[in-house]
C-alpha positions as CSV (number, residue, x, y, z in Angstrom):
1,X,0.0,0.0,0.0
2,X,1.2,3.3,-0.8
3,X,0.7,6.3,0.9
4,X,0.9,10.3,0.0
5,X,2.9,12.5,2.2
6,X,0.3,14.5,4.3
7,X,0.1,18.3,3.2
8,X,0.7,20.6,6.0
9,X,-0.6,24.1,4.8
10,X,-4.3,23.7,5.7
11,X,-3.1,22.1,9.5
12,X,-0.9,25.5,9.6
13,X,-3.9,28.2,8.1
14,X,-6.5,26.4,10.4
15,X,-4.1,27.1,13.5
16,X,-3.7,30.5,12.3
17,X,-7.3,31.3,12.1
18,X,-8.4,29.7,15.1
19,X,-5.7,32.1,16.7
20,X,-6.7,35.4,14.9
21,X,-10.1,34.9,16.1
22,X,-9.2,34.5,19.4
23,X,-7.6,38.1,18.8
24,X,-10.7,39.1,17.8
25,X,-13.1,37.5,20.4
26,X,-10.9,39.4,23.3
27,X,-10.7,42.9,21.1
28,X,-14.4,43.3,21.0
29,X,-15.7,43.6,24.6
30,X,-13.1,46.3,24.5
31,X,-13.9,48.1,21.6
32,X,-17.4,47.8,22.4
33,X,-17.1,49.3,25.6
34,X,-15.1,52.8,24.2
35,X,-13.4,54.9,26.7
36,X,-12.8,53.8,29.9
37,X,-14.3,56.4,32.3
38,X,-13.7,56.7,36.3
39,X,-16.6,56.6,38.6
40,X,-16.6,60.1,39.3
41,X,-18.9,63.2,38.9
42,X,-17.3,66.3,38.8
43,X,-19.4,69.5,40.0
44,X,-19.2,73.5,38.7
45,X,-21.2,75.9,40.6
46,X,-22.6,79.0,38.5
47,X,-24.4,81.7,41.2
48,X,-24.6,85.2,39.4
49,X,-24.5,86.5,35.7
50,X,-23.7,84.6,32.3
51,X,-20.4,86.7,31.3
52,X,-16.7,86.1,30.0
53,X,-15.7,84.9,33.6
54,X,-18.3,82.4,33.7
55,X,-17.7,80.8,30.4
56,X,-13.8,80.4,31.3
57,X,-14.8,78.3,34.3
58,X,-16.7,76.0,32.7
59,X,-14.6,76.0,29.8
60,X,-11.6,74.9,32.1
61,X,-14.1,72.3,34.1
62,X,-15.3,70.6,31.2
63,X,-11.5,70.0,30.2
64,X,-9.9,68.9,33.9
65,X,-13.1,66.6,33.8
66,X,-11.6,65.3,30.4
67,X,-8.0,65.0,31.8
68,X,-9.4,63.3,34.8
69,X,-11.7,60.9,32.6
70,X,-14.8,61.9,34.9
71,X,-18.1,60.0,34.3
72,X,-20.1,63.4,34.6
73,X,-20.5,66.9,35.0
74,X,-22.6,68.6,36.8
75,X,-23.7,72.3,36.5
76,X,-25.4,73.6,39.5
77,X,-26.9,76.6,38.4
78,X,-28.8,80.5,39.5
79,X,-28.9,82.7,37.4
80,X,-30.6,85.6,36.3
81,X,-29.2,85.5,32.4
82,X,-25.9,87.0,31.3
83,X,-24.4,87.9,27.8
84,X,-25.4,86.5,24.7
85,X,-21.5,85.5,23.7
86,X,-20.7,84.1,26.9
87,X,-23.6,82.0,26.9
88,X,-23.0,80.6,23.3
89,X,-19.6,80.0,24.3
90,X,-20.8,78.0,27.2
91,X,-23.3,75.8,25.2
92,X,-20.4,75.1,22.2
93,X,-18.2,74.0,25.6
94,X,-21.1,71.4,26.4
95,X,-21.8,70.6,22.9
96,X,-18.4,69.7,22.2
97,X,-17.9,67.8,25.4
98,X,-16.9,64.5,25.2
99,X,-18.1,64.2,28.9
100,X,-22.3,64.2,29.3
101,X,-23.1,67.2,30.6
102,X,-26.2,67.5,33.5
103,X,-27.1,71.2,34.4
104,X,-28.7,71.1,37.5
105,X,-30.8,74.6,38.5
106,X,-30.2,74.7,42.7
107,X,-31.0,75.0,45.4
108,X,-34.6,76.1,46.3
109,X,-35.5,79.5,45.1
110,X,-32.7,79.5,42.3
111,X,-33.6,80.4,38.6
112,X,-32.1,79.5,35.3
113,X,-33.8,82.8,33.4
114,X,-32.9,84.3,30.0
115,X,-29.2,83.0,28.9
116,X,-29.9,80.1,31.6
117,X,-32.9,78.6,29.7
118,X,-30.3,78.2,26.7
119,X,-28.0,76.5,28.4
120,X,-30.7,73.9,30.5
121,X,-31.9,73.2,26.7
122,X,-28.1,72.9,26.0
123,X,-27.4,70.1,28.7
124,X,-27.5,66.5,27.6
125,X,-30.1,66.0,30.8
126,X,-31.7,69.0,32.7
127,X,-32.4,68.8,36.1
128,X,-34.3,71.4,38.6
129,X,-34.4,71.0,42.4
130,X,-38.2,71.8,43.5
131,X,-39.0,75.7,44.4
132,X,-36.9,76.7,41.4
133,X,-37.8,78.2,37.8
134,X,-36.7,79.0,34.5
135,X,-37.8,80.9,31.3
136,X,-38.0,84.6,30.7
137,X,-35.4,84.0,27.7
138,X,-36.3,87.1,25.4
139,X,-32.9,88.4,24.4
140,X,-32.5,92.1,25.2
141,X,-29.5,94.4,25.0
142,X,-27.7,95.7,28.0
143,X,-26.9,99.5,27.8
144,X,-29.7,101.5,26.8
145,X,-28.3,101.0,23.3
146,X,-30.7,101.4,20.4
147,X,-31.2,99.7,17.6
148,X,-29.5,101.9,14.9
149,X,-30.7,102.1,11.7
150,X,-32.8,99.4,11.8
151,X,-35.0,100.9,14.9
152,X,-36.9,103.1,12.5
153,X,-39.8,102.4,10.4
154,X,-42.8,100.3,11.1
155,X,-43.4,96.9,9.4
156,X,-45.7,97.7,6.4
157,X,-47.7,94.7,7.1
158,X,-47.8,96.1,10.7
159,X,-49.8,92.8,12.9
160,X,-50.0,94.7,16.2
161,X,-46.1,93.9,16.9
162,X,-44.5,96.6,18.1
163,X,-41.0,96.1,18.0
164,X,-38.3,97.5,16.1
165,X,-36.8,95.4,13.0
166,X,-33.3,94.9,14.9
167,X,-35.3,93.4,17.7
168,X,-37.3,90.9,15.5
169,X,-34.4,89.8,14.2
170,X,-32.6,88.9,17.6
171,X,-35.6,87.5,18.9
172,X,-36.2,85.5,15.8
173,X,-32.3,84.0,15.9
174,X,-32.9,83.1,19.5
175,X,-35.8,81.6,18.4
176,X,-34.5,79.8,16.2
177,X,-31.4,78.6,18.0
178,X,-33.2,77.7,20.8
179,X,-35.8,75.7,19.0
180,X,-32.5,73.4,17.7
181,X,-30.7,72.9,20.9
182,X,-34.2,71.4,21.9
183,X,-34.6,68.9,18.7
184,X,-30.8,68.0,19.9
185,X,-32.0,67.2,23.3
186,X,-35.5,65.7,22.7
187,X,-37.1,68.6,24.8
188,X,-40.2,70.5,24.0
189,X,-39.3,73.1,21.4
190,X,-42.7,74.9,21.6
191,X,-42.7,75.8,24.4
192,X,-38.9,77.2,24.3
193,X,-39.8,79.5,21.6
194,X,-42.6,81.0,23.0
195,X,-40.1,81.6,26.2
196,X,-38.1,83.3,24.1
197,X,-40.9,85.3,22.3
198,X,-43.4,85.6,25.1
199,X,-40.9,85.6,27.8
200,X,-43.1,83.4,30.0
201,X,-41.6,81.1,32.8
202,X,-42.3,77.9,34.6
203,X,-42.1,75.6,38.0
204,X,-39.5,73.0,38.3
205,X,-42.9,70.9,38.2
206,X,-44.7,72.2,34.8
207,X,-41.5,72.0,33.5
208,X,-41.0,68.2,34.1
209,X,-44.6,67.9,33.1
210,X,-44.3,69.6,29.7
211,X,-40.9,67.6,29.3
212,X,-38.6,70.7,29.6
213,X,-36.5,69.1,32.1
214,X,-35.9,65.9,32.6
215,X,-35.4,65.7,36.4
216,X,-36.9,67.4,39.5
217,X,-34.6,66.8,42.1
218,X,-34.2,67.3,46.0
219,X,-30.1,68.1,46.3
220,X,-27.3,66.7,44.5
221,X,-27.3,62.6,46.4
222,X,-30.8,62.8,44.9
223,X,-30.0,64.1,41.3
224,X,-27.0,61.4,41.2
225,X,-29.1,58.3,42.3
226,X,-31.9,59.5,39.5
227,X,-29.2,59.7,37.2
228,X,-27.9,56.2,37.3
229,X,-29.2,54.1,34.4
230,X,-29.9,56.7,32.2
231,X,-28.9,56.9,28.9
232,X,-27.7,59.5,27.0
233,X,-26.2,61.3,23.7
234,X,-22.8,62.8,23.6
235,X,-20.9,63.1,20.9
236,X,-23.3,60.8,19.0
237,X,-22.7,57.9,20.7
238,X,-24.7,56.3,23.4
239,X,-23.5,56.3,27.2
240,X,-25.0,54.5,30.0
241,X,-24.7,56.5,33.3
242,X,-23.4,55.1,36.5
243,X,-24.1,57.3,39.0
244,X,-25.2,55.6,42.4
245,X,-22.0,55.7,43.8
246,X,-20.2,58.1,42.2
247,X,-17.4,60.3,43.9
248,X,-18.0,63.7,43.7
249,X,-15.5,66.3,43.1
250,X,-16.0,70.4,43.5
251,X,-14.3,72.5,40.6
252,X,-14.5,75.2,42.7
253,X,-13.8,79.2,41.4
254,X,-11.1,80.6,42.1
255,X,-10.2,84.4,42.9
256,X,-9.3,85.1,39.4
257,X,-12.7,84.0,38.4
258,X,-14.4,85.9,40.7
259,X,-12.5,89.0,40.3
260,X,-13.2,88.7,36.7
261,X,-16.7,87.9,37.6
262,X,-17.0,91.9,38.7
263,X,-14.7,93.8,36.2
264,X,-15.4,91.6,33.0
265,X,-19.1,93.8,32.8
266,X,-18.6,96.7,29.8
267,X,-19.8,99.6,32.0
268,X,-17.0,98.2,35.1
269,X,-14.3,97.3,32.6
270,X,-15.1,101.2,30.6
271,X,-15.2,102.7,34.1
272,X,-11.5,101.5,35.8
273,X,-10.2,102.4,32.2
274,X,-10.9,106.1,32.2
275,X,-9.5,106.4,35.8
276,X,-6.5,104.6,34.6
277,X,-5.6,107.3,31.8
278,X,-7.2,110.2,34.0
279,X,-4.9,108.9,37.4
280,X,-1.6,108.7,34.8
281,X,-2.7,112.1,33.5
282,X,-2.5,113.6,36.6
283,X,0.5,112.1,38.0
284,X,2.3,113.0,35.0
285,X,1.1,116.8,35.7
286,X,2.0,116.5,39.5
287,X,5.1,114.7,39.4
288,X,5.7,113.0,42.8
289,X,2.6,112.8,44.1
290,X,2.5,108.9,43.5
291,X,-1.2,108.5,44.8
292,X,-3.0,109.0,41.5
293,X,-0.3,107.2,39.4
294,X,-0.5,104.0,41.5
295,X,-4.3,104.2,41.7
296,X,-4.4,104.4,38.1
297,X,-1.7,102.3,37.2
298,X,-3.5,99.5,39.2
299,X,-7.3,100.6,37.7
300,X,-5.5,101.0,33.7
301,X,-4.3,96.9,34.4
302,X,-7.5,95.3,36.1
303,X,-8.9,97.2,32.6
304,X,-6.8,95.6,30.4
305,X,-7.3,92.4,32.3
306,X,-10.8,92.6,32.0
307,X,-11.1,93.6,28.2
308,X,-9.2,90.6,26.5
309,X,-12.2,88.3,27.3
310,X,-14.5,91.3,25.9
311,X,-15.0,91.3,22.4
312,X,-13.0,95.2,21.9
313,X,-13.0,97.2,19.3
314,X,-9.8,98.5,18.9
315,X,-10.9,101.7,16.7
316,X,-13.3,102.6,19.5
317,X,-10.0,102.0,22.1
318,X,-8.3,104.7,19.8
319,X,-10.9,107.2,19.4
320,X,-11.1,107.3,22.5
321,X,-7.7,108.4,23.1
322,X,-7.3,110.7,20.4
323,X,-10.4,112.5,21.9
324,X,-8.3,112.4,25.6
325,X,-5.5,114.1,23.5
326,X,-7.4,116.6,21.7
327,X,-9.1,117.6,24.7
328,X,-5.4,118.3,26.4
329,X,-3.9,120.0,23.2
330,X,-7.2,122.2,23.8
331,X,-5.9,122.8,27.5
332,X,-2.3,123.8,26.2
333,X,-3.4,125.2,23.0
334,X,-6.2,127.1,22.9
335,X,-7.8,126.9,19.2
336,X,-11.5,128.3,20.2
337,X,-13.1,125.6,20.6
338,X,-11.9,123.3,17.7
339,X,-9.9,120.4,19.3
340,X,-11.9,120.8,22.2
341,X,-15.1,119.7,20.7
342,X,-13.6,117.4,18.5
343,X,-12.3,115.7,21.3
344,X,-16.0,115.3,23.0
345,X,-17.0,113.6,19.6
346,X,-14.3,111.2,19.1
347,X,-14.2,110.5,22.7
348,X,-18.3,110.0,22.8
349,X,-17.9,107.7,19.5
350,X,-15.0,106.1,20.6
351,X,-16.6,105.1,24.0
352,X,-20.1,104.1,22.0
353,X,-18.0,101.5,19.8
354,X,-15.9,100.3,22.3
355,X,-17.5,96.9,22.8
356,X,-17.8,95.0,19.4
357,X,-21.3,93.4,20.0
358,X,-24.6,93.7,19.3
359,X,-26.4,92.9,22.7
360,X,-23.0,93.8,25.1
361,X,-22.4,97.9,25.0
362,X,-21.5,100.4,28.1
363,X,-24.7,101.9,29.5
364,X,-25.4,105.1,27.3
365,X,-26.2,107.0,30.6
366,X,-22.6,106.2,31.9
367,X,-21.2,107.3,28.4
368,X,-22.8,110.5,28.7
369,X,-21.6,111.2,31.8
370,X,-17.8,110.3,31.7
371,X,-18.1,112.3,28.7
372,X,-19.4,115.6,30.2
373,X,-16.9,114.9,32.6
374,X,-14.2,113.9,31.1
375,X,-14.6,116.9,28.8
376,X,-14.7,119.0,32.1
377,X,-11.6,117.2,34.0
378,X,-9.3,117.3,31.5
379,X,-10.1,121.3,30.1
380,X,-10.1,122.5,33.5
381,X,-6.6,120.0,35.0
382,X,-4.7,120.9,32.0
383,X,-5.6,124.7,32.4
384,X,-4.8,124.7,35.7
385,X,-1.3,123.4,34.8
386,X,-0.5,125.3,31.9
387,X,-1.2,128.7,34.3
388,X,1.2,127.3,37.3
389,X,3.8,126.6,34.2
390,X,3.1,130.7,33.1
391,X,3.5,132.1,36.6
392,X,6.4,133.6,38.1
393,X,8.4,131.6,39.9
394,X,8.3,132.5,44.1
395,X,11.1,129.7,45.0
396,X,14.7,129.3,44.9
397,X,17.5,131.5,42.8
398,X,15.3,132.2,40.0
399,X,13.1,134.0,42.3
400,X,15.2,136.9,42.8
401,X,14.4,137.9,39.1
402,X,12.6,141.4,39.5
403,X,13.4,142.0,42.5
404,X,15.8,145.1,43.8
405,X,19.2,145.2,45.4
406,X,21.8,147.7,46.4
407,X,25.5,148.6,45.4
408,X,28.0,148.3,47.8
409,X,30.2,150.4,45.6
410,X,30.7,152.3,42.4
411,X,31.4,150.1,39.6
412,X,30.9,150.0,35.8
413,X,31.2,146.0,34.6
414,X,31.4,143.8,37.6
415,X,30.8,144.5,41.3
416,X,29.4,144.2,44.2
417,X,25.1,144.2,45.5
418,X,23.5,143.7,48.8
419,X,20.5,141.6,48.3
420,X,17.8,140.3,51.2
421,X,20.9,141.1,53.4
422,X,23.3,139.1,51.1
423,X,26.2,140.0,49.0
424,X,26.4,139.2,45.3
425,X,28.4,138.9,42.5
426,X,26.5,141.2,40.1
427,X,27.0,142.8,36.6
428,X,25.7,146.0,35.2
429,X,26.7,147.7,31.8
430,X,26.2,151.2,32.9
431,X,27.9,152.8,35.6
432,X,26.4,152.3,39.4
433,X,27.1,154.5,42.2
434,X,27.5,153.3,45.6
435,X,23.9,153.0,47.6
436,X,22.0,153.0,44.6
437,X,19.2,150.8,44.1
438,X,19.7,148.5,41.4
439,X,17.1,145.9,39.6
440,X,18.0,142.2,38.5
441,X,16.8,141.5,35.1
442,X,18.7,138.1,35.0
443,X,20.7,135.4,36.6
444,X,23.9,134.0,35.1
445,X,25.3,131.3,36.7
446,X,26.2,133.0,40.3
447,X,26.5,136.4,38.9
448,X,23.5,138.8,38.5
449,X,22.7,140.6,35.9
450,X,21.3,144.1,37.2
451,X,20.4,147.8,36.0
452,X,20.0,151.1,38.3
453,X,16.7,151.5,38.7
454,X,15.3,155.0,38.9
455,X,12.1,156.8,40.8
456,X,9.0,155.7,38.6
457,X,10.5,153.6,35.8
């Protein structure tokens, strides 16, 4: 009997396989199971305004909770609304997160109104704790502004509504917007827009009964065990929460957030940078006083600190100190009015255009009034300086200009004077007689210059 050699490929490729699916069998639980995240819920606390301060916290929250790997964030919020650009900020922050994202409105008597509405609708889960409420969202603009050119004629298909084009057209984007960031969230658009139109508000209750939050809940031990099992959206993938026995950690604000909490408002930030330049103006008129230049040394950098989260305009930053400099050539130079007025208007304009944005300006009434005064400061400081600089000097060896003296002797060139009981060196080019009274008309180095002086000339 004969036999053929056996053929080993197939034993070989069979091995193979059976191994790469092992590979495979102990990749997917992995795979399947994405990033691995801690059992931890990390907590922001927002008490007070919506501004550029704000959206820096959360925006450095949301990424130490990445770093850490966090399971959640929560936001526990009270506010009464804020700036339209810190609030988008915040909500691109949450959209973007790869962490889910629960903004809680606490504790009892809190509200999430205007900007905070967005930002519930903004959240992958909304929560409320019981006495609390939200809504009110119409956007409106801070300042007194008005609307420009578009705040002029009525609609000609006028349907009882009232307000200006410029304003339909915010209210309509905010509409709009916050009509998607509901659709995102599968919350009840309806009745967003009609907070944003109608500015109407609701309960922590009718809101979980109209399905504009999706949690009402006691304090935070409460809002965590509710949590657990839910599932959510973020980043388009679905994520399970684990929340029961999460360890919470407090991202709490710092000084530098709360500082820039108060100084990061327009009218604040516009404020500390006039008595900046008006404190360096003065010290520089009264050297050595050091008071005033300190003060507004100090004021001038809390500005600047607080402007590079503003949106500036950088003509309005430069208006405004060509008006400051017209207004002191006015002061040095008088030209009838001319660069004094023209100072007024480029300082007004400047301080109009200051802040790039359409719902964030400097209160007109405060505008008006560091104007006026401004105007009135600087005229009257720099006049008061240039007519200490014209008077006669009353100090020192240049003080003795104009005054009188008497010859000890007779002399033609140089000689001899008693002045305030002293004896100088003086210098006359026409003969002196001993006793006579003689008038300086100069002062060269030690040596005065003097003239007889006669009876009535």
């Amino acid at each position: 009997m004969r036999f053929s050699p056996v053929n080993s490929r197939p034993l070989w490729a069979s091995i193979s396989g059976i191994v790469a699916v092992g590979f495979f069998i102990a990749a997917v639980p992995s795979l399947a199971s994405g990033p691995e995240y801690r059992n931890e819920a990390l907590v922001l606390t927002v008490d007070g305004t919506i501004n550029p301060a704000v959206s820096d916290y959360i925006r450095k929250g949301l990424q130490q909770a990445t770093e850490r790997a966090a399971g959640l964030v929560v936001i526990r919020m009270n506010t009464p609304g804020g700036l339209d650009t810190s609030m988008r900020d915040i909500i691109q922050e949450i959209l973007s997160s790869p962490i889910g994202v629960v903004t809680y409105v606490w504790p009892d008597g809190a509200r999430a109104a205007s900007a905070g509405t967005y930002i519930l609708y903004a959240s992958h889960l909304a929560a409320m704790a019981p006495a609390t409420n939200l809504g009110a969202a119409t956007p409106i603009q801070i300042g007194g502004m008005g609307g420009g050119q578009d705040k002029e004629k009525p609609d000609p298909e006028d349907t009882g509504d009232k307000r200006s084009t410029l304003e339909r057209k915010i209210i309509n984007d905010a509409s709009a917007y916050i009509k998607a960031l509901a659709d995102k969230n599968q919350r009840n658009g309806d009745w967003a827009v009609q907070a944003v139109q109608e500015a109407v508000s609701l309960t922590a209750r009718e809101a979980l009964e109209l399905n504009v939050i999706n949690i009402v809940a006691d304090d935070l031990e409460d809002l965590l065990n509710q949590l657990d099992g839910r599932p959510i959206m973020v980043t388009g993938e679905s994520v399970l929460l684990k929340t029961s026995a999460a360890h919470v950690e407090f991202f709490e604000q710092s000084w530098r957030y709360k500082l820039l909490g108060v100084i990061s408002d327009p009218t604040i930030a516009y404020v500390l940078l006039l008595l900046g330049f008006y404190g360096l103006i003065y010290e520089l008129a009264n050297p050595g006083f050091l008071l005033p230049g300190v003060a507004g040394a100090i004021s001038l950098m809390l500005a600047l600190y607080a402007l590079q989260l503003l949106p500036v305009n950088y003509s309005g930053l430069a208006l405004m100190l060509l008006g400051i400099g017209f207004l002191i050539g006015e002061a040095f130079m008088p030209s009838f009015g001319t660069l004094g007025i023209g100072g007024i208007i480029a300082f007004a304009v400047g301080s109009l255009i200051l802040i790039d944005d359409r719902t964030l300006r400097v209160a007109l009434p405060t505008i008006i009034g560091t104007t006026a005064l401004s105007a009135f400061f600087i005229v009257v400081l720099m006049s008061r300086v240039a007519m200490m600089r014209r008077k006669r000097i009353h100090t020192g060896i240049e003080a003795m200009v104009g005054t009188f003296g008497e010859a000890r002797s007779d002399f033609e060139g140089s000689g001899q004077v008693w002045v305030n009981g002293e004896s100088w060196s003086a210098h006359s080019r026409v003969p002196v007689k001993r006793g006579e009274q003689v008038r300086i008309i100069s002062i060269s180095g030690l040596e005065l210059i003097v003239e007889p002086h006669k009876e009535g000339s």
